[in-house]
N, C-alpha and C positions, 0 to 999 in steps of 0.2 A: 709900244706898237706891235710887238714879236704875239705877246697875249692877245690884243684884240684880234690879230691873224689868226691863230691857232684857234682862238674861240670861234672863229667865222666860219673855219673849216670845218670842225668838230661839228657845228649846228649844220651845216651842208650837209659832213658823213651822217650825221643822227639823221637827217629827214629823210635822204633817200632809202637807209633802210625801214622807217617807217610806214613807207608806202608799200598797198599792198594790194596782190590783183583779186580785183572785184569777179565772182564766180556765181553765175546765173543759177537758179538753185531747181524755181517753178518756171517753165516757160510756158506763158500763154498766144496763144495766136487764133486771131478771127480768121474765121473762113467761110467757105457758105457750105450749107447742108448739102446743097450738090455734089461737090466734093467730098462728102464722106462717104465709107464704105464702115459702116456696122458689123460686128460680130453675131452669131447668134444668143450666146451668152455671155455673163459678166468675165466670163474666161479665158475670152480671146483676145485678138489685137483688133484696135481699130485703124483703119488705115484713111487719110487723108491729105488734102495738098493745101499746103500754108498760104491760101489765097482766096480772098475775098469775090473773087469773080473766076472765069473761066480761066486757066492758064498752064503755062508748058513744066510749072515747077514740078520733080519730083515728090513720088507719096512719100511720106512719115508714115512709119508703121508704130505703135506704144498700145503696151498691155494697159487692159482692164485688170479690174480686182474686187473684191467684194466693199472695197473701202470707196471708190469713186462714187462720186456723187452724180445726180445727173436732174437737171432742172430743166422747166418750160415755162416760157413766160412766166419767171423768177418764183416757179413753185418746186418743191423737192418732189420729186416723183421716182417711184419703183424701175426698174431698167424693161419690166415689160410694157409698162404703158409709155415711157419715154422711145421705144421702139416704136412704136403704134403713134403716137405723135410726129416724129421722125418723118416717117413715111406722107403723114400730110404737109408737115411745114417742109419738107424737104423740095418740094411742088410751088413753092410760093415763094413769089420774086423778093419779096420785100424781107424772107429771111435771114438770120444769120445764125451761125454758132460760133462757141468761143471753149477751144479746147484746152487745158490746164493737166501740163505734165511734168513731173520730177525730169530733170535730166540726165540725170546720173543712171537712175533706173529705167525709164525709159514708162514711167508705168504713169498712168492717167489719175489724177487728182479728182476731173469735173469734166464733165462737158456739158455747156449752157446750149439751150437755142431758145430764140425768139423771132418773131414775126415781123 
């Protein structure tokens, strides 16, 4: 009986050091194009508010880089014509983007928009 104890306990001590905290690595968040503020180049930060509609949350600020990608209606596009697009879909209710950034870094992955 002493054994089957001491083995219950042992597989108790083993599991809870097995667990382990889960750490967000890319965080993505939909919002609307209204809420973004662009940079003028791949160099800056873009700044935005983690909402889908009008609202009181605080901007996120996260660097560009020459590695981000940036897509429209699920095409790869250059960062000046995605600027230039921007500015239209950013006008039209029916928009959204979806920003993709390291955490850690703070530095922008992607940013989608579509119509």
């Amino acid at each position: 009986m002493t054994v089957r104890k001491l083995m219950i306990a042992a597989a108790v001590l083993l599991s809870t050091h097995a667990t382990a905290q889960l750490v967000t690595l890319i965080e993505a968040v939909e919002t609307s194009p209204a809420n973004i503020i662009l940079p003028a180049t791949t160099q800056g930060m873009v700044t935005f508010r983690p909402c889908a509609e009008q609202c009181e949350l605080p901007y996120k600020r996260v660097s560009l880089n020459a590695a981000t990608r940036f897509t429209v209606d699920g095409k790869a596009v250059r960062f000046a014509d995605f600027r230039r697009e921007f500015a239209i879909i950013k006008r039209a209710e029916t928009s959204y983007a979806l920003v993709s950034y390291e955490t850690e870094t703070n530095t922008v992955t992607s940013i989608q928009l579509a119509r």
